[in-house]
C-alpha positions as CSV (number, residue, x, y, z in Angstrom):
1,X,105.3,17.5,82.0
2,X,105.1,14.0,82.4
3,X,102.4,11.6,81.0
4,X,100.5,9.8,83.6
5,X,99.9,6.1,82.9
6,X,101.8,6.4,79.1
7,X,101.7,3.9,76.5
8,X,105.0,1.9,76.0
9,X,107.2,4.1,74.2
10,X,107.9,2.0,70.6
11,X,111.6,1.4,68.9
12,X,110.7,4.2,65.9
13,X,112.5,7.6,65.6
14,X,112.3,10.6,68.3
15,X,110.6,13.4,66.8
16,X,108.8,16.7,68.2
17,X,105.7,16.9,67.0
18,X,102.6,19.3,67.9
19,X,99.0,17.4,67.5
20,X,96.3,19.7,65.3
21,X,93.2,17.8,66.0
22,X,91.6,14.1,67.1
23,X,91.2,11.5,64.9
24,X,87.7,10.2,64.4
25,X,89.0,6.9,66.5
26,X,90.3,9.4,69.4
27,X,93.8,9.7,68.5
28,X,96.0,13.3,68.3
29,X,96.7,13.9,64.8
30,X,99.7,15.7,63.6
31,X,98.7,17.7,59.9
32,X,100.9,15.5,58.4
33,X,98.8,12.6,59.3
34,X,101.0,10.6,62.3
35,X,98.6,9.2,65.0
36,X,99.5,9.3,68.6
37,X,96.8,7.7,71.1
38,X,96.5,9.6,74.6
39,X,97.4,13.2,73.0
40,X,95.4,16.4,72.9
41,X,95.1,18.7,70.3
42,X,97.3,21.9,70.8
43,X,99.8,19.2,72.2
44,X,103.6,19.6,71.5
45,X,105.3,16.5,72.2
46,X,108.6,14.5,71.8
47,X,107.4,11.0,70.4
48,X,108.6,7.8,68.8
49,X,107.5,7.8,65.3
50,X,106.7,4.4,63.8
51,X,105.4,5.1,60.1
52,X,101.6,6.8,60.4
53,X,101.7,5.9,64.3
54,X,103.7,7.3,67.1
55,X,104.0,7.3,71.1
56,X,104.3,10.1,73.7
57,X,108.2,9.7,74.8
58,X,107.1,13.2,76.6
59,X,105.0,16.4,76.8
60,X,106.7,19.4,76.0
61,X,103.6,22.2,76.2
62,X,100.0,20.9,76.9
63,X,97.1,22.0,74.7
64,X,94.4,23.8,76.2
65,X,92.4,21.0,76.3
66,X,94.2,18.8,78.4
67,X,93.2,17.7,81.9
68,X,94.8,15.5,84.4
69,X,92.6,12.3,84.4
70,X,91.4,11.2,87.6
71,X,91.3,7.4,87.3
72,X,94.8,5.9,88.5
73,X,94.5,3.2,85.8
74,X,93.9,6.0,82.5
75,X,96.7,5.3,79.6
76,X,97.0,1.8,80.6
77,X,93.0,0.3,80.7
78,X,91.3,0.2,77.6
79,X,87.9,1.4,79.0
80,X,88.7,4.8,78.5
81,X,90.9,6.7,75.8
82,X,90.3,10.3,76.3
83,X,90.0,11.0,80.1
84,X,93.0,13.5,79.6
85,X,90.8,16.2,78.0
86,X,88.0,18.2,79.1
87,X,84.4,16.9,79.4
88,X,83.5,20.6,77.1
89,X,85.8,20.3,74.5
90,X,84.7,16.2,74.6
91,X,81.0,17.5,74.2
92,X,82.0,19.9,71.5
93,X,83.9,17.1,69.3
94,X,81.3,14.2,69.4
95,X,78.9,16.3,68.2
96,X,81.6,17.6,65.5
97,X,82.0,13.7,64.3
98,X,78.4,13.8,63.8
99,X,77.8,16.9,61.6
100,X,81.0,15.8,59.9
101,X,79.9,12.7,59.2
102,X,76.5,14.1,57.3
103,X,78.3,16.8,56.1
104,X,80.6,14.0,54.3
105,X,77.2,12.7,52.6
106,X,75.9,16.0,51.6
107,X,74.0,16.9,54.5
108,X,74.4,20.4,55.8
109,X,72.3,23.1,57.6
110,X,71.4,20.2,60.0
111,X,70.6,21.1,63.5
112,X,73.0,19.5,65.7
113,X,71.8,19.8,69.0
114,X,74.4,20.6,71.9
115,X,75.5,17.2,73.5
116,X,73.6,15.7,76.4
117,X,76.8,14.2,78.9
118,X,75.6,11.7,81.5
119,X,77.0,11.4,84.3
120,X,80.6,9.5,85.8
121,X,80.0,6.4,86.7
122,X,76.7,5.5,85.5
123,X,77.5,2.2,83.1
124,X,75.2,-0.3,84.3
125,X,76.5,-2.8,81.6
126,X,79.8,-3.7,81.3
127,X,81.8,-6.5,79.2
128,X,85.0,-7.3,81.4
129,X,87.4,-10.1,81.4
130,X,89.1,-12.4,83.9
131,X,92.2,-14.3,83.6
132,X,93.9,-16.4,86.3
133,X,97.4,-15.9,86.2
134,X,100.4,-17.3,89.2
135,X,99.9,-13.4,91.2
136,X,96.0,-14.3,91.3
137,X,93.3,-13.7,89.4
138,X,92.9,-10.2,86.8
139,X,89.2,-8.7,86.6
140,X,89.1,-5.7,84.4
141,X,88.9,-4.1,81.1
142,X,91.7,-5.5,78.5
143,X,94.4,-3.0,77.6
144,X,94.2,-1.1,74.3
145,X,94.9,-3.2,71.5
146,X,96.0,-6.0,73.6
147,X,94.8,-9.4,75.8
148,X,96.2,-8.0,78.6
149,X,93.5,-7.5,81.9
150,X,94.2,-4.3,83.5
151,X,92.7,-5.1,87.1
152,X,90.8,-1.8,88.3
153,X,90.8,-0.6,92.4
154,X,88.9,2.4,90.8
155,X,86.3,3.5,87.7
156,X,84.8,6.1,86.5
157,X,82.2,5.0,84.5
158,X,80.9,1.8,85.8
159,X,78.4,1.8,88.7
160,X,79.5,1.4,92.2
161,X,77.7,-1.5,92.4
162,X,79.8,-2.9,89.6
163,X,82.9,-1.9,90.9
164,X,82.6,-3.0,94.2
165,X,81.7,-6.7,93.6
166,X,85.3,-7.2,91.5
167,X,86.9,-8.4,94.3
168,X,84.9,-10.5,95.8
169,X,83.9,-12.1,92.5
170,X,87.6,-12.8,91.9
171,X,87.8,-14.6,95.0
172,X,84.9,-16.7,94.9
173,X,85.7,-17.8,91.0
174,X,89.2,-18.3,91.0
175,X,89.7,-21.9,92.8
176,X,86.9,-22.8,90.2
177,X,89.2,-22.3,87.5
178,X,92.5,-23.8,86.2
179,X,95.6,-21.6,85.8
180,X,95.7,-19.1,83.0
181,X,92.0,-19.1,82.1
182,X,90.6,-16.4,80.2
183,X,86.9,-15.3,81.4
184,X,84.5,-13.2,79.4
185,X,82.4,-11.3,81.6
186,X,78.7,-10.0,80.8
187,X,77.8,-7.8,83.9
188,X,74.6,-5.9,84.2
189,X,73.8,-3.5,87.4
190,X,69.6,-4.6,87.6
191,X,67.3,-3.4,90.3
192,X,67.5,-6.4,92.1
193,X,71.3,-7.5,92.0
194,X,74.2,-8.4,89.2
195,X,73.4,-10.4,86.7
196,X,76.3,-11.8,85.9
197,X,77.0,-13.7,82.6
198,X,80.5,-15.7,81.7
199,X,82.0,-17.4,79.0
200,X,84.3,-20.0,79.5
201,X,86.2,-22.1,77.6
202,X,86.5,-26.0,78.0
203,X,84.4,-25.4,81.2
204,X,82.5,-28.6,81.9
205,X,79.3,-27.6,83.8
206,X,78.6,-30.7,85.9
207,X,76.7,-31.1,89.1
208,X,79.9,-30.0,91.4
209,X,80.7,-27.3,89.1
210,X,77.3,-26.3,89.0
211,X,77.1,-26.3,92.9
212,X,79.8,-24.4,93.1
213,X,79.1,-22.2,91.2
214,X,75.4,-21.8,92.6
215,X,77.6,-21.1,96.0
216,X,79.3,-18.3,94.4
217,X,75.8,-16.6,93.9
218,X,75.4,-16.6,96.9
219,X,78.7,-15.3,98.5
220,X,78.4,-12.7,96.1
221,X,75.0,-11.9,96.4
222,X,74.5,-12.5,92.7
223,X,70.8,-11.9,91.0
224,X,71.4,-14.1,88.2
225,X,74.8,-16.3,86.7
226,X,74.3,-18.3,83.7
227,X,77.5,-19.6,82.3
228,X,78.2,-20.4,78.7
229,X,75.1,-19.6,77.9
230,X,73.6,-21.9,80.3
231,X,71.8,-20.7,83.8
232,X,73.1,-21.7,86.6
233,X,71.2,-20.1,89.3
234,X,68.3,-17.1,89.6
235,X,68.3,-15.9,93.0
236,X,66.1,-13.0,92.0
237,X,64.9,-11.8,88.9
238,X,67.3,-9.2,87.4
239,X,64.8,-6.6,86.6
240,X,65.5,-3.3,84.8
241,X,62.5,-0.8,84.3
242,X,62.0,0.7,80.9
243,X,60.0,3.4,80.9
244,X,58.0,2.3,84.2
245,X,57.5,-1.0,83.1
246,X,59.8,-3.8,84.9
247,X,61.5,-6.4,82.3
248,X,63.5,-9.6,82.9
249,X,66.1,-9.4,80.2
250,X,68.0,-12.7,78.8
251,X,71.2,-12.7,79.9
252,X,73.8,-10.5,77.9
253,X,70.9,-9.3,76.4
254,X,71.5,-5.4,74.7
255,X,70.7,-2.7,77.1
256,X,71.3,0.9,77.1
257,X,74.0,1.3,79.0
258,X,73.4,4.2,80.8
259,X,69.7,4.5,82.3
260,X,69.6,8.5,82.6
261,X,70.9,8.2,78.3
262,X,67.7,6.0,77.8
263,X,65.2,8.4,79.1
264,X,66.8,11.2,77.5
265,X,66.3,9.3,74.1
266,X,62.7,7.9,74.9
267,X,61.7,11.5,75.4
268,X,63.0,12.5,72.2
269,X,61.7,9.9,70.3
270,X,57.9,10.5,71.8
271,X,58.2,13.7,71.3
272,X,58.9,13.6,67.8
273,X,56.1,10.8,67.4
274,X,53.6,12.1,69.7
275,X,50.7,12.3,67.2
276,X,51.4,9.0,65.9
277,X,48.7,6.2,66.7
278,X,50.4,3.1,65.4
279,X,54.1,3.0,65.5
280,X,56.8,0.3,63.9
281,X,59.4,0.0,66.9
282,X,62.2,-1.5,64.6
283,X,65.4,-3.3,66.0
284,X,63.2,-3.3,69.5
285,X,65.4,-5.2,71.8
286,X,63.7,-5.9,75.3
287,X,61.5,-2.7,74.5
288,X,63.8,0.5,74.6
289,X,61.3,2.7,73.2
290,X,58.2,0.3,72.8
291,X,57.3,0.6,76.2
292,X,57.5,4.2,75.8
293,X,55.9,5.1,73.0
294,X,52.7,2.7,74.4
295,X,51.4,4.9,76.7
296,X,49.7,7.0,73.7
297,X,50.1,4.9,70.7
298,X,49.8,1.1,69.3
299,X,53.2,-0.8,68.6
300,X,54.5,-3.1,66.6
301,X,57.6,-4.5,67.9
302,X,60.1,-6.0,65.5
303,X,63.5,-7.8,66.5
304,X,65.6,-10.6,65.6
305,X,66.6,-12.1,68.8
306,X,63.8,-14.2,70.1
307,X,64.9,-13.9,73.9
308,X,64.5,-10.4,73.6
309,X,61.2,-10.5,72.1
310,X,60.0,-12.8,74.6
311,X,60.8,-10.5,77.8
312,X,59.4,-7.5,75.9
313,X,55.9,-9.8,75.6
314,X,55.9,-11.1,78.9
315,X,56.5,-7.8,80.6
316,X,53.9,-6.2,78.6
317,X,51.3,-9.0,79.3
318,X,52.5,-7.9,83.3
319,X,51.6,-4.1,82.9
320,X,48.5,-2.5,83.3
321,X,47.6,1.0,80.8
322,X,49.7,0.4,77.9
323,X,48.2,0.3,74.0
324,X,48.6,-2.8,72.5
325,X,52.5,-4.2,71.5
326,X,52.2,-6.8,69.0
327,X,55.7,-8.5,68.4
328,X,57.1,-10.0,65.5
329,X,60.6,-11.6,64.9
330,X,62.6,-10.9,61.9
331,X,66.0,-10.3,60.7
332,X,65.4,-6.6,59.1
333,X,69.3,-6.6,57.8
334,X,68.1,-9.7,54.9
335,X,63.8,-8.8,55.3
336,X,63.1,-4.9,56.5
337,X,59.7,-3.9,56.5
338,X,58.8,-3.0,52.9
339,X,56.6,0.1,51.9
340,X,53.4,-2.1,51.7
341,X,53.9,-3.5,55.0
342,X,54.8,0.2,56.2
343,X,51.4,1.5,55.3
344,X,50.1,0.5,58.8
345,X,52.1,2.9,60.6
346,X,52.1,6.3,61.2
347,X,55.0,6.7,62.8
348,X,58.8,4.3,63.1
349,X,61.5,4.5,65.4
350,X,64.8,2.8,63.9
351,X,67.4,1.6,66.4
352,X,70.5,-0.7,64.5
353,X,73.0,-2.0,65.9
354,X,76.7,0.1,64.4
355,X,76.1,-1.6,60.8
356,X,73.2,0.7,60.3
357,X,70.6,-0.4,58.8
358,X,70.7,0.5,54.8
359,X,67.8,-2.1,53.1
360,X,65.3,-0.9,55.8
361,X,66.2,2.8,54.9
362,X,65.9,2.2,51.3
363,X,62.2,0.5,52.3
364,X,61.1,3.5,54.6
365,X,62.4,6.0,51.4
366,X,59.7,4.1,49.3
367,X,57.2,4.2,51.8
368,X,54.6,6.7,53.0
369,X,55.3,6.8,56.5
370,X,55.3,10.4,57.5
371,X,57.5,10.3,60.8
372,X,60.9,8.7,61.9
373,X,62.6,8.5,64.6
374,X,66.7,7.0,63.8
375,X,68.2,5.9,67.2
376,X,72.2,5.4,66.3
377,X,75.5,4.4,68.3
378,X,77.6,5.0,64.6
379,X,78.2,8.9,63.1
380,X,79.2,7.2,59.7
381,X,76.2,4.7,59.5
382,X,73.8,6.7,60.4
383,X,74.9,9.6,57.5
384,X,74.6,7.1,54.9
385,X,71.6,5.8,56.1
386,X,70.2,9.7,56.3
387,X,71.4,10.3,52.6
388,X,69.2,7.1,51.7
389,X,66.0,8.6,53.7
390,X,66.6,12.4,52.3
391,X,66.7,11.4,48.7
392,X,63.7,9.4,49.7
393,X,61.9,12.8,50.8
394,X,62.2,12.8,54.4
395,X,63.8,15.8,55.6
396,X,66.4,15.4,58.7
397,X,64.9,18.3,61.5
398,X,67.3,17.6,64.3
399,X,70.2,15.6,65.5
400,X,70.6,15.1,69.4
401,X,74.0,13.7,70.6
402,X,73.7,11.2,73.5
403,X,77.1,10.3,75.1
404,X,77.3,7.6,77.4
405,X,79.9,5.6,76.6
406,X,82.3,9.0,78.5
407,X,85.7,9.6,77.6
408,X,85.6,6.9,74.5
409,X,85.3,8.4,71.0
410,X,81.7,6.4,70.9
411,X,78.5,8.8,70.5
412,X,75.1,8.0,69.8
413,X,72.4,10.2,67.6
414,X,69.1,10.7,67.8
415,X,67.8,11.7,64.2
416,X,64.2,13.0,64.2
417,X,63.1,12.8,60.0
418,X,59.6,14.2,59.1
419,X,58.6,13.5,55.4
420,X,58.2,16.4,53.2
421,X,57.4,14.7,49.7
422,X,54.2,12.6,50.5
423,X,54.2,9.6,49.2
424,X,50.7,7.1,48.2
C-alpha cells in the first residue's frame, strides 16, 4: 500500500518495523523507541532507519487506525501531521496526552471529559508564508521541519474565505516584491473581511509602496493590511464578536482560532464560575472570556499587551448590559497577582500562553480564591501548573479537551479547580 504524499525517504538502513503507539509530538513509535512521522499505530512498515528517526520507504499492513487523508497536499504541508488516522481514535489520544500528562505529576482519578472536535475547515486564523521564487509566487504553510512553502489549491482546516483569497493575493503582491522574498503572513477570517498582516524584510514603505499596496486592498477586497507592523489601509473594521459583543482586534493580535472552540470554552468557564460576583480574567487578550463572564459578574481584566487591552476597553465602553470590566496591564510571568491582591475575587479564569503560567499558580495556591477556571493549549504545562494548585488545596473536578487545531498533535484543556482547603 503505498503512502500518499510521503516524506523523502533518508540514506539510513531499510528495516521492517511495526509502530506500537504515537509519540506525544505525533510521530509512530516503534517499542524500541525509533520515530517515524506520517505512521499509525498498528502500522507494519519497511523504513529507512537513521538512528532514533526513520522514514516510510513503504506500508506493508495498515493499522486499524489509518485513513486515506483527503487533502492532496497531506505528507508534504506542514499544516497538518495526522490526517492519515481517524478523527475517533484522534479524539481518544488527545485526551490520552492529557490524563498522561497529570498522571505524570501525580494526578489521577481526574475526570477527563470526552473530546469536543470542531469542525473541518473552521481556522479563522492562520500564519502562512509567501516566497517569490522564478515559477511565481508560493502562498502556503511551510513544509515540516523545513523553509520550504507548500502552495495549497485545497485545505481542510482553514476557512473558505481563507483559502479562496490565496490566489488572488499572490497575484496582486507579487510584482511588489523582489525575487526570492520570504513573506510572513498573519491572516484573520473577521466578520467584515481579511485582515491581513505581513512581515517583510528590507521592505521600504514609502508613498508608492504604500499606494500600491493600499490598491491591493482593494483588488482583494481586503478589511485591514498593516505591514511590518505598520497599517497601511482599513477599509473596514475587521470585527470579530466575542461573546455578542463586536471587537476590533490589533492586527496579529491572539485569537481563538476556531470560533465554535471559543464558545464551547466560554460556556465552560461560566459555568464553572456562575456564582461568582467579581472575577480575575488573567492573560485576557481582546476579552476571550471577559466579555463572557460580564453578563453576570464584575471583571477585572489583566494582560500584558497593551493593544489588546485597548480593544477589550473600547469595545466594552461600545456595549450596552455588561458588569463593569476594569483592565489592568501587567506582565503576570515576572508580577502575577499575589494572594493579597486575589482577595477581591471570587472567582479567576487563567488562560497562558504554552509556557504555562507557574508564579501565578504558586500565588493563586496561597490565596483564598475559591474557584478557577485554567484555559490551556499545553498537556505538560498545564499538569505542572495543576500539581502547584492541588498542593495548594484546590482540587482539579474536570478536564474538558478542546481540539481545534485538527489533525496536529496540539490540544487545549479546560481545567475547572474548586478549593477544598479554605484558606483566610
Amino acid at each position: 500500500m503505498p503512502l500518499v504524499g510521503e516524506a523523502p525517504v533518508s540514506h539510513g538502513a531499510a528495516r521492517r518495523l511495526t509502530i506500537a503507539r504515537l509519540g506525544h509530538k505525533g510521530d509512530g513509535e516503534t517499542d524500541d523507541g525509533i520515530f517515524v512521522p506520517l505512521s499509525a499505530p498498528g502500522d507494519q512498515i519497511v523504513a529507512e532507519v537513521d538512528g532514533e528517526r526513520a522514514s516510510i520507504a513503504r506500508i506493508v499492513t495498515p493499522g486499524p487506525d489509518r485513513v486515506d487523508a483527503t487533502c492532496p497536499h497531506f505528507g508534504a504541508c506542514g499544516g497538518c501531521a495526522l490526517q492519515h488516522l481517524s478523527v475517533g481514535f484522534l479524539s481518544d489520544w488527545k485526551r490520552e496526552q492529557i490524563a498522561t500528562a497529570l498522571g505524570q505529576r501525580g494526578l489521577t482519578g481526574i475526570e477527563v471529559a470526552p473530546t469536543r472536535v470542531m469542525p473541518p475547515q473552521s481556522r479563522r486564523r492562520a500564519e502562512l508564508h509567501a516566497r517569490v521564487t522564478q515559477m511565481g509566487i508560493k502562498i502556503g504553510f511551510l513544509e515540516r521541519g523545513s523553509r520550504v512553502i507548500v502552495p495549497m489549491s485545497a485545505c481542510d482546516v482553514l476557512t473558505p474565505a481563507i483559502l479562496g483569497a490565496l490566489d488572488a493575493l499572490g497575484v496582486q503582491l507579487e510584482p511588489l516584491l523582489p525575487l526570492h522574498t520570504h513573506v510572513a503572513m498573519h491572516v484573520l477570517d473577521s466578520e467584515h473581511g481579511l485582515d491581513v498582516s505581513l512581515g517583510i524584510p528590507d521592505f521600504a514603505l514609502d508613498i508608492r509602496s504604500r499606494q500600491a499596496l493600499s490598491a491591493m486592498a482593494a483588488a482583494v477586497d481586503l478589511a485591514r493590511l498593516s505591514v511590518n507592523g505598520e497599517l497601511i489601509i482599513m477599509r473596514r473594521e475587521p470585527v470579530v464578536t466575542i461573546a455578542g459583543v463586536p471587537v476590533v482586534p490589533p492586527p496579529e493580535s491572539f485569537l481563538q482560532a476556531v470560533r465554535e472552540a471559543e464558545v464551547h470554552m466560554q460556556d465552560l468557564a461560566c459555568k464553572a464560575l456562575v456564582s461568582t460576583k467579581v472575577v480575575a480574567d488573567l492573560f485576557a487578550g481582546i476579552g476571550t472570556f471577559a466579555f463572557a463572564l460580564a453578563r453576570t459578574a464584575k471583571v477585572h481584566a489583566v494582560e500584558g499587551e497593551q493593544s489588546a487591552l485597548d480593544a477589550l476597553a473600547a469595545a466594552a465602553r461600545r456595549t450596552q448590559g455588561l458588569k463593569p470590566i476594569s483592565t489592568e496591564r501587567r506582565d503576570l510571568f515576572r508580577r502575577p497577582l499575589l494572594a493579597h491582591e486575589l482577595k477581591a475575587f471570587d472567582g479567576v479564569v487563567l488562560n497562558p500562553p504554552r509556557p504555562g503560567a507557574k508564579a501565578q499558580a504558586e500565588a493563586l495556591a496561597q490565596s483564598a480564591v475559591p474557584a478557577l477556571v485554567y484555559v490551556s493549549c499545553s498537556p505538560a504545562s498545564f499538569a505542572r501548573d495543576a500539581r502547584i494548585l492541588v498542593d495548594g488545596g484546590f482540587e482539579l473536578k474536570t478536564v474538558t479537551p478542546v481540539d481545534q487545531f485538527l489533525w496536529t498533535p496540539h490540544i487545549e484543556a479546560v481545567g475547572i479547580f474548586e478549593r477544598r482547603v479554605k484558606r483566610r
